[in-house]
C-alpha positions in Angstrom: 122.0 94.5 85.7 119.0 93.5 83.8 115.8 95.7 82.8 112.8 94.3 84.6 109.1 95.8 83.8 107.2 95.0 86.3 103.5 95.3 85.2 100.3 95.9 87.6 96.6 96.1 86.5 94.7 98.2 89.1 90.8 97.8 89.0 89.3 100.4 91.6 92.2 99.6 94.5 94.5 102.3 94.1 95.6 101.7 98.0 96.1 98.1 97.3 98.4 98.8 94.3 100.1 101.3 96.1 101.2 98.8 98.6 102.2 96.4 96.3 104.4 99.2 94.6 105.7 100.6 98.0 106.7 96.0 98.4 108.8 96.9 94.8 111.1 99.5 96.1 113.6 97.8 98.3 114.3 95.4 95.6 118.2 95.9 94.1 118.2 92.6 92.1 117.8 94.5 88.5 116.6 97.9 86.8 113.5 97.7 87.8 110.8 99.9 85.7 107.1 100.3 87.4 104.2 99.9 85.2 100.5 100.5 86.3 97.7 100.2 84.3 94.5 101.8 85.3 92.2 99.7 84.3 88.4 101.5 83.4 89.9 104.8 85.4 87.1 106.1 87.5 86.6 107.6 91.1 90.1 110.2 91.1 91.9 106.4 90.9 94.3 108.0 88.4 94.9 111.2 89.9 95.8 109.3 93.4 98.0 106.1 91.8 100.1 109.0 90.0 100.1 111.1 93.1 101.2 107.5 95.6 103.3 105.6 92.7 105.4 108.6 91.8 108.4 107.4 89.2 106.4 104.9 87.9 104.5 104.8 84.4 100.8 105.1 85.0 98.5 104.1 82.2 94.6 104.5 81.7 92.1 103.0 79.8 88.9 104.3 78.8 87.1 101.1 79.4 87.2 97.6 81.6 89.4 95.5 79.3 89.6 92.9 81.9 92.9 90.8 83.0 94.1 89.7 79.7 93.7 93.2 78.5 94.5 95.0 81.2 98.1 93.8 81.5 98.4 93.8 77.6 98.7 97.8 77.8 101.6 97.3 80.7 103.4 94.3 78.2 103.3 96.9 74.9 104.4 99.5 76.8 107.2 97.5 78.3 108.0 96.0 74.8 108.1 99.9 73.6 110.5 100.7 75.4 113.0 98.0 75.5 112.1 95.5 78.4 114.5 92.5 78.5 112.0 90.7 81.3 108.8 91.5 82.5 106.9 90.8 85.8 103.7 90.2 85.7 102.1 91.2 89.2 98.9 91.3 90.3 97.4 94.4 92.8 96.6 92.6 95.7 100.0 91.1 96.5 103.3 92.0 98.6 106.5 91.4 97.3 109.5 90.3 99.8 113.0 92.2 98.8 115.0 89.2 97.7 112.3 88.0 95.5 113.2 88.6 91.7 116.7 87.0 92.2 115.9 83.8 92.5 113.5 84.1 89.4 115.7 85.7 87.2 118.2 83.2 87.7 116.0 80.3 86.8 114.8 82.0 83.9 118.3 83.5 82.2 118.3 81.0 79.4 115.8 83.2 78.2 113.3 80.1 77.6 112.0 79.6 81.2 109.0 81.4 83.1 109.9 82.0 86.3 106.6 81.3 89.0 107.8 82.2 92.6 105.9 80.3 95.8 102.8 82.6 96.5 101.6 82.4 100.3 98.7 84.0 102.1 99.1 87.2 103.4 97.0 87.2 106.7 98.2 83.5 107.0 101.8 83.3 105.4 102.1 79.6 106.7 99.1 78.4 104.3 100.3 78.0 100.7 98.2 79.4 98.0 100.3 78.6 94.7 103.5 76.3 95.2 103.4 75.0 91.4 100.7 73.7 89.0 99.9 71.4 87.0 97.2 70.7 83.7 95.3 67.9 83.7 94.3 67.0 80.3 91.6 64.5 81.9 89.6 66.7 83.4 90.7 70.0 81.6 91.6 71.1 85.0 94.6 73.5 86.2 95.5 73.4 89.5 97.7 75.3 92.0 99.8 73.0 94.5 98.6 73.9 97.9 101.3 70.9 99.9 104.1 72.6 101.5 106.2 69.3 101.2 106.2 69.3 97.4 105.6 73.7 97.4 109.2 73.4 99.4 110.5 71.5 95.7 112.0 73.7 92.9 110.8 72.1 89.7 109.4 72.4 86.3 105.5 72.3 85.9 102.7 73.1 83.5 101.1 75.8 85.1 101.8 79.3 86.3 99.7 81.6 88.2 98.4 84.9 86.6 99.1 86.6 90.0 103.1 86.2 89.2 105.2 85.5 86.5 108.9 86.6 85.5 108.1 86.2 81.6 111.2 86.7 78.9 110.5 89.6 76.3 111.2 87.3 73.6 108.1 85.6 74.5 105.8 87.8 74.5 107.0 89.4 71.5 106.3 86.0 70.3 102.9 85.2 71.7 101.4 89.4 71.3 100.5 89.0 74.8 97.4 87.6 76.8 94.4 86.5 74.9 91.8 89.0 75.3 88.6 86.7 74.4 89.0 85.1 77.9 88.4 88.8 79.8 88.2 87.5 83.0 89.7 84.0 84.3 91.5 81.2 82.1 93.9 83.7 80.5 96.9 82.7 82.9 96.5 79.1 81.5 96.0 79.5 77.7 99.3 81.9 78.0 100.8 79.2 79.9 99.7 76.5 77.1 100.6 78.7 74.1 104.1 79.3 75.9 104.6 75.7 76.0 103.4 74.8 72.5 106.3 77.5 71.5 109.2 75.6 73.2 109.4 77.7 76.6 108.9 75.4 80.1 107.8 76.8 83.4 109.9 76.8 86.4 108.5 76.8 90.3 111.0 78.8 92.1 110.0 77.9 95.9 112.9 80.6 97.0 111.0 83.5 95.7 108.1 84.8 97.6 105.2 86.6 97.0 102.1 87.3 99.6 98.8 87.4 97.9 95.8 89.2 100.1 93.4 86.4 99.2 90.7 85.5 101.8 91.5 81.8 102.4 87.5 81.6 103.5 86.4 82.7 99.8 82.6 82.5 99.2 80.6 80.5 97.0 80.7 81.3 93.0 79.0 84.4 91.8 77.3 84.9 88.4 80.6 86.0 87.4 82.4 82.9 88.0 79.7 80.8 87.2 79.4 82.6 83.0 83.3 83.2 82.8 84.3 80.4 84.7 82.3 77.7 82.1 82.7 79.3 78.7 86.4 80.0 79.2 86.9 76.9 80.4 85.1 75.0 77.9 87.1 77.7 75.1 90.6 76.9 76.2 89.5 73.2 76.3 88.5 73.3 72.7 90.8 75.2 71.7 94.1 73.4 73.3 92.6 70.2 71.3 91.8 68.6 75.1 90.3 64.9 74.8 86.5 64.5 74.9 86.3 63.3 78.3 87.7 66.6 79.9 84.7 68.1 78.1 82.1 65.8 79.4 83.8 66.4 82.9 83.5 70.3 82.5 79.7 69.6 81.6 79.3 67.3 84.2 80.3 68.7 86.7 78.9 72.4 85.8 75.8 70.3 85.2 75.8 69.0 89.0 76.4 72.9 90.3 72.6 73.6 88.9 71.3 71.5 91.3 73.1 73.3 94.0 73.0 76.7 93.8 71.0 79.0 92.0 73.6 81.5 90.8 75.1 78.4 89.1 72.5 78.3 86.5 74.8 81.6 84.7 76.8 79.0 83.7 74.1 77.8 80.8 74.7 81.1 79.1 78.3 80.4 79.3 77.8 77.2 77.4 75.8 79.0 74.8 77.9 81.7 74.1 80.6 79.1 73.8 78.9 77.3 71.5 78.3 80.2 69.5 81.8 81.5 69.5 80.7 84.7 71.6 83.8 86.2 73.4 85.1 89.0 75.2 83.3 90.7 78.0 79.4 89.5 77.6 76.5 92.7 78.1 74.5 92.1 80.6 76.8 91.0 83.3 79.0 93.2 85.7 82.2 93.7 84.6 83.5 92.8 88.4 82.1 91.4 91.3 79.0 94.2 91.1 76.5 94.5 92.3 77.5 94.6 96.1 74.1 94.5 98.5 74.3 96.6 101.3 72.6 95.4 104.0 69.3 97.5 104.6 68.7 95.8 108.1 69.5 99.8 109.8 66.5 101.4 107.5 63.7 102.5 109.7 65.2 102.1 113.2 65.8 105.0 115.8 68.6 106.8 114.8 71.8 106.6 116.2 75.5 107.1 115.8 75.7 103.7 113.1 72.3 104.0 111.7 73.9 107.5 110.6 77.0 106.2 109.8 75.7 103.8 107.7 73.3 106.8 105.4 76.2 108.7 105.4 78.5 106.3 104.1 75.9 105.6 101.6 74.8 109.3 100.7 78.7 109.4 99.9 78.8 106.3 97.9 75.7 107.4 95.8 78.1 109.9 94.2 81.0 108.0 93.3 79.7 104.9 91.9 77.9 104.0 88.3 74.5 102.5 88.6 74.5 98.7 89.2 77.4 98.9 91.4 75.2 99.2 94.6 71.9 97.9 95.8 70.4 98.9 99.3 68.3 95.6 100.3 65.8 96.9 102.7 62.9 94.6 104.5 59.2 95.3 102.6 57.9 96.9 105.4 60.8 99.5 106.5 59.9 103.2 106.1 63.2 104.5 103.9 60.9 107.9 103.2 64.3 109.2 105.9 66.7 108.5 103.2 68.4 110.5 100.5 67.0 110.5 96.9 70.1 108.6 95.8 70.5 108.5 91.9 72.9 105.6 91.6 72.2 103.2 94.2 69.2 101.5 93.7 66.7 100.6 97.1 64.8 96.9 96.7 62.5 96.1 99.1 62.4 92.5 100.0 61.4 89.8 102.4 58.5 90.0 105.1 60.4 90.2 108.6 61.7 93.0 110.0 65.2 93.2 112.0 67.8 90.4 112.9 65.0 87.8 111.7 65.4 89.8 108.1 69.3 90.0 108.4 69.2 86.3 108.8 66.4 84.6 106.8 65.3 87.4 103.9 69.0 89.5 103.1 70.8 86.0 102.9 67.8 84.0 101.0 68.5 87.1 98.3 72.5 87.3 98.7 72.3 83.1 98.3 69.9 83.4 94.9 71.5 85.8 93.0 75.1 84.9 93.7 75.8 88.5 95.5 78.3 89.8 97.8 76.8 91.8 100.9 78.3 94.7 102.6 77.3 95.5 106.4 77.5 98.7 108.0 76.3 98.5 111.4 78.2 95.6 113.0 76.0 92.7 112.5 75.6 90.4 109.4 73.9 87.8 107.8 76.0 85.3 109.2 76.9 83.4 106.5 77.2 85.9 103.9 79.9 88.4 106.1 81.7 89.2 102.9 82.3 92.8 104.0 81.2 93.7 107.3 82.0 97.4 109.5 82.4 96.7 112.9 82.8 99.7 114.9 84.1 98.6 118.4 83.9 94.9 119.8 82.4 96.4 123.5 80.7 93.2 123.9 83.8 91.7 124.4 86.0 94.2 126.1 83.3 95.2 128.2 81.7 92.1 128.8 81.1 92.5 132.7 78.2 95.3 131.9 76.4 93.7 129.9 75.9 90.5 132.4 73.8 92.7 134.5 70.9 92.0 132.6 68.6 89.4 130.9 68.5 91.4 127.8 72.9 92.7 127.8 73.2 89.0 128.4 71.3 87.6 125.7 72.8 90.6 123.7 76.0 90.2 124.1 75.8 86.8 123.2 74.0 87.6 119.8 76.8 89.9 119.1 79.8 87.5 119.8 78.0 85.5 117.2 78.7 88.4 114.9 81.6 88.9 115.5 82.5 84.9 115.5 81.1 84.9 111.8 82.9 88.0 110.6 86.7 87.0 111.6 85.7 83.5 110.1 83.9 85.1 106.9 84.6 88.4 105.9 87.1 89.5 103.4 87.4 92.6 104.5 86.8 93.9 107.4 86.1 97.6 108.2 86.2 100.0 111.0 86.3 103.2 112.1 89.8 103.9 114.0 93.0 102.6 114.2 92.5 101.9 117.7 89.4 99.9 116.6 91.6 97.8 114.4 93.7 97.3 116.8 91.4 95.7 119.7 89.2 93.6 116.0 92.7 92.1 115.9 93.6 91.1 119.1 90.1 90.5 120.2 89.0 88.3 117.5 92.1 87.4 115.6 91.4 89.2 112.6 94.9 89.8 110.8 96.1 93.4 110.0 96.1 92.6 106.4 91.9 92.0 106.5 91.3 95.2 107.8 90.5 98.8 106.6 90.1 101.7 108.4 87.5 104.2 107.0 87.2 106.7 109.9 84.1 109.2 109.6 82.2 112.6 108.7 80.8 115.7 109.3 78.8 117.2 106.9 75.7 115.5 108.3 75.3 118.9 110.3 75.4 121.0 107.4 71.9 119.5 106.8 70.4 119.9 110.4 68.3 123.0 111.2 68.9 124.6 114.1 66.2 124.4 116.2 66.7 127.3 119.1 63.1 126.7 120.6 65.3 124.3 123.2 66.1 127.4 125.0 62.9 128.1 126.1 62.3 125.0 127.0 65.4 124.5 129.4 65.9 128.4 130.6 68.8 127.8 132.9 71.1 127.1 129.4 72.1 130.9 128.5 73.6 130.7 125.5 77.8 130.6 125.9 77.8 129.9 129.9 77.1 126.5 129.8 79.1 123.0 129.4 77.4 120.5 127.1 77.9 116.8 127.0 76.1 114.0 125.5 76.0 110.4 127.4 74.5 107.3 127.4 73.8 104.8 129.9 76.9 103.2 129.6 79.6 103.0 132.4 82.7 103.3 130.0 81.1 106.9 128.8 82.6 107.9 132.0 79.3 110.3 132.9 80.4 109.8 136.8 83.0 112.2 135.8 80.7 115.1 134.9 78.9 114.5 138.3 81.7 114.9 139.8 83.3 117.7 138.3 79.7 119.3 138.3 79.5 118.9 141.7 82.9 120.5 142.6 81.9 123.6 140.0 78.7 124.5 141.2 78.6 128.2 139.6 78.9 126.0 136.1 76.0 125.3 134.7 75.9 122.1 132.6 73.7 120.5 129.9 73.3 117.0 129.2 71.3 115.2 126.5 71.4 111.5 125.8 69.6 108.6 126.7 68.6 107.6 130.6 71.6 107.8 132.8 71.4 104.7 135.1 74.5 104.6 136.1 75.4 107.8 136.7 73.5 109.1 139.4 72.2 112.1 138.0 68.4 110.9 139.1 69.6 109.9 142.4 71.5 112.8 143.1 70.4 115.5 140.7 72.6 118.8 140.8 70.7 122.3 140.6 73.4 123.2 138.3 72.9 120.1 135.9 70.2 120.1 133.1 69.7 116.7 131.7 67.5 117.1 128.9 67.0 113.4 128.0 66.8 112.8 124.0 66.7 115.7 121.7 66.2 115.5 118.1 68.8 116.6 115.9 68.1 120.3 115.5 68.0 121.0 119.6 71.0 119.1 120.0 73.0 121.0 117.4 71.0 124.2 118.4 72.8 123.5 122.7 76.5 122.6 120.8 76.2 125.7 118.4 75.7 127.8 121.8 78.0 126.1 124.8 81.2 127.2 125.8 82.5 124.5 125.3 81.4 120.3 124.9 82.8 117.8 127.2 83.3 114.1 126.6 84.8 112.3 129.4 84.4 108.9 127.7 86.6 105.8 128.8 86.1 103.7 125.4 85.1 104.9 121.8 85.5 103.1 118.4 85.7 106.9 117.4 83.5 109.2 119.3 82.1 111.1 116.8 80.2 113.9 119.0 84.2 116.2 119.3 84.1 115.8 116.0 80.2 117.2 115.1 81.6 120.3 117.7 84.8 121.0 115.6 82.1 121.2 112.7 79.8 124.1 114.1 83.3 125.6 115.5 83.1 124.9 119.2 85.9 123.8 121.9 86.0 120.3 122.9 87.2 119.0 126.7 87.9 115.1 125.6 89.6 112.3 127.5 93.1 111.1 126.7 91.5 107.6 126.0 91.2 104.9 123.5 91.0 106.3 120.1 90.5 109.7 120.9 94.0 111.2 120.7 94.1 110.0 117.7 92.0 111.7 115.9 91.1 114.9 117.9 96.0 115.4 118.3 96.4 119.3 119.1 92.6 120.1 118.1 91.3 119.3 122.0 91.7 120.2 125.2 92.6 117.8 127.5 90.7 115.5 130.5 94.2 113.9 131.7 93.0 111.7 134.2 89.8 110.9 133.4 89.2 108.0 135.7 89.3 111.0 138.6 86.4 111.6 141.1 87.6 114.3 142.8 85.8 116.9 140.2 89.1 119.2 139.5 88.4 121.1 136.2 90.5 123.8 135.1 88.1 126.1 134.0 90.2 129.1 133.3 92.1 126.8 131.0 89.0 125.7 129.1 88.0 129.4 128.6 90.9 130.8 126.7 92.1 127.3 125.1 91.9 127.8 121.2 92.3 124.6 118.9 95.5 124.7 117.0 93.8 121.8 114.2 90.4 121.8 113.7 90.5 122.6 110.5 92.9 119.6 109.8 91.0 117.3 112.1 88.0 118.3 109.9 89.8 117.9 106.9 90.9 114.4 107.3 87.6 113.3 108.8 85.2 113.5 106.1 82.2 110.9 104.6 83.6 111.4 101.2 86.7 110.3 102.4 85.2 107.4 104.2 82.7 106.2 100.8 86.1 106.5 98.9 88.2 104.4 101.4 85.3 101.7 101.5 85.4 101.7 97.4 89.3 101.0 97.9 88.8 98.3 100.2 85.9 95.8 98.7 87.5 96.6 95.1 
């Protein structure tokens, strides 16, 4: 059985790698030896892909040495210790078990590359590389997207970087990838140099590979734009292309000026070619950094995703280098509520304020500098939904409340929009429960494979001061006697269900803080035994969940439901539903409402006095906004 290395460059994705490794496993079709390379190890990335890719060789570097580089330290290494083959595999792929056979068997005369079909992963019917081709014309190279001729085992000119079964002999031969590429062009001056030494490419159509490329990629970035043109106009030169695939390159590039203002890092790219400058160039981000966050949540009322979204951030600030991040906020928000962050830099820009800014003044600055933008808080510039966090998708499942209004109407519709542009748009998509991915891909199509879920925090009330003055405000509450619940206007927080049980308990006393409770019925039929405090800031409200017996949250529908979790925190009881996401994530830790679509008030309030969680501490451990920042790094890497 032959010895195959298989080499992977991880660049801040430790859980894509590990998936791609996991795809590896099944495969019996040779010896196979597992080679990561860790490229520019930072963020605990080395400590985890050693810890998830256990009996494979994990490598670090001490700096970005891009592609080329990258999988240079996986080919020595393989070389080192006597590789007969070795795969060359990007990260963000998926391997099916009967790949490598076909591959090696077009390559055993030792003088082949072996290129299997590459396909989509959230659309496995759309062909990303099924063969390639050079054109010396144009000083082009081109994947072949047709599935008539991608269905066609054949020699071609080109093979993709993102796989390639590669004889030891050759690179032995060749030393490698060229490193004065770092980023783009590399796969095709390998492929050229192969060729010049007497080895052919094969397209092995019966060999595939999924590659978790967005097939709804956005424009060029400053990245592309630099790399993209010099390396191009390098290999041309440097292959001996004819004079008119030069004057295309420059034509073309020249054309891209006109259209786009993050083009124009494409004249430095012709400079520095000119010169003979290569490598990684200062000055630029060695991936696609700086992501904008969108600021649009800076300044407004605070709720559950504004504080999401400063937690996420306050996280973030502590993991990344500076340059990585920039908070975009409009010129006239007040940010004198956010952290003093030390990595993430906060730009003011643009003169509206709200969706108008989301809209005209975060994409006017995403569109000029060539930038990817991240969204917290469910709505995006809708044509710049790179990476976008959408927490539940209420306006669709719950449709029928919001049509009793003007304003839900003309909201919901706003928010459809959304989430129309983010299933079409984003890259990634984010959310908060795996019950939320769920219902994002049903709902709106969005495929398993485009979504990450980052959960949420605590330690948010580690920071809020107690504020015990509530007490005298609301004197019924004595502190331990009472039930405490937070609600909201909406139907699916299921606040009829405290009426009821309220009503059927009248010796309980209960607390209530939240937002106006139409629909509940607590101003048509107030209880004596019911204290609805309306909004509280945040040190009353933590002050009436430090001191209740226990909290309550009979809610129908949550992307999370993050107010058990805030209870856990200051080591209170909670009485949840059995609905939606919330088994989930609260498992032995709760107490629970079995039927909480009941009206008939029973509450078994013996049981809630001597229940005693039997995971809190896990429930707190696995729910933290450290483990959410690190989770968002993984996914946008």
């Amino acid at each position: 059985m032959p010895t195959v290395f298989v080499v992977i460059v991880n660049y801040h994705a430790p859980r894509l790698t590990a998936r791609a490794v996991a795809s590896l496993r099944p495969c019996q079709s040779a010896q196979l030896e597992i080679v990561v390379v860790d490229n520019e190890s930072s963020s605990g990335s080395l400590e985890r892909l050693k810890s998830e890719c256990q009996g494979c060789a994990v490598l670090p570097t001490d700096g970005n040495c891009g592609f080329g580089g990258g999988n240079n330290v996986g080919i020595r290494y393989a070389l080192s210790h006597g590789a007969e083959w070795v795969l060359l595999l990007n990260n963000d792929t998926e391997v099916r078990p009967d790949f490598l056979a076909p591959l090696l068997k077009a390559a055993e005369d030792g003088k082949t590359i072996a290129a299997p079909k590459i396909l989509y992963a959230d659309n496995p019917d759309r062909v990303w590389y099924g063969g390639g081709h050079v054109d010396f014309s144009r000083g082009g190279f081109y994947h072949e997207t047709d599935e008539s001729r991608s269905s066609e085992g054949r020699y071609v000119t080109f093979a993709s970087g993102c796989c390639m079964l590669c004889p030891a002999d050759l690179l032995r031969t060749l030393g490698g990838m060229d490193e004065d590429y770092f980023l783009y062009y590399e796969d095709a001056a390998f492929c050229l140099k192969a060729a010049n030494a007497g080895y052919r490419i094969r397209y092995v159509p019966e060999s595939v590979v999924l590659h978790k490329v967005s097939a709804t990629t956005g424009a060029a970035s400053k990245l592309t734009a630099y790399y993209g043109t010099r390396n191009r106009l390098m290999l041309l030169s440097r292959f001996s292309f004819p004079r008119r695939a030069f004057a295309y390159v420059l034509a073309t590039r020249a054309l891209r000026l006109l259209l786009s203002l993050s083009a124009w890092h494409a004249v430095p790219g012709v400079v520095d070619w000119l010169r003979g400058r290569m490598g990684c160039r200062a000055g630029l981000p060695s991936a696609h950094f700086p992501v904008v966050v969108n600021g649009v949540f800076v300044g407004r009322q605070g709720s559950g995703l504004e504080r999401f979204a400063v937690e996420t951030l306050r996280a973030l600030d502590g993991m990344v280098r500076p340059g990585q991040f920039l908070l975009l906020v409009p010129c006239s928000a007040d940010v004198s509520e956010l952290p003093a962050f030390r990595n993430i830099e906060v730009v003011r820009y643009g003169r509206f304020r709200g969706g108008l800014w989301e809209q005209v003044g975060l994409a006017r600055y995403a569109r000029r500098h060539g930038r990817k933008v991240l969204s917290l808080t469910n709505t995006v510039p809708l044509r710049h939904a790179d990476y976008a966090c959408v927490h539940d998708v209420f306006y669709v499942t719950h449709a029928k409340e919001f049509r009793r209004t003007l304003k839900g109407i003309l909201s919901m519709a706003w928010h459809r929009l959304h989430y129309r542009a983010i299933a079409r748009r984003s890259s990634v998509v984010l959310t908060v429960s795996e019950y939320s991915a769920g219902q994002i891909s049903q709902v709106l199509g969005v495929p398993q494979s485009r979504i990450a879920v980052l959960g949420n925090g605590w330690e948010h009330m580690r920071r809020i001061e107690s504020d015990e003055s509530v007490f005298g405000e609301f004197p019924l509450l004595v502190r331990g006697e009472y039930l405490f619940a937070l609600g909201n206007r909406a139907p699916y927080k299921n606040m009829d269900w405290i009426l009821a049980a309220a009503a059927a308990h009248p010796e309980t006393v209960w607390a209530v803080t939240g937002s106006p409770l139409r629909t509940s019925g607590f101003k048509d039929r107030p209880l004596p035994n019911v204290v609805y405090t309306g909004r509280l800031p945040d040190g009353k409200m933590k002050a009436l969940l430090e001191n209740c017996r226990m909290l309550v949250h009979p809610s129908m529908d949550e992307g999370f439901g993050i107010p058990p979790l805030e209870a856990l925190s200051v080591g209170r009881p909670i009485l949840v539903a059995r609905a939606a996401c919330l088994p989930e994530i609260y498992g032995d830790a709760a107490y629970w409402i079995e039927r909480p679509m009941d009206r008939d008030g029973r509450l078994d309030l013996q049981g809630c006095r001597e229940f005693k969680s039997r995971e809190a501490d896990q429930v707190l451990a696995g729910n933290t906004w450290e483990k959410v920042a690190r989770k968002l790094l993984e996914a946008i890497a």
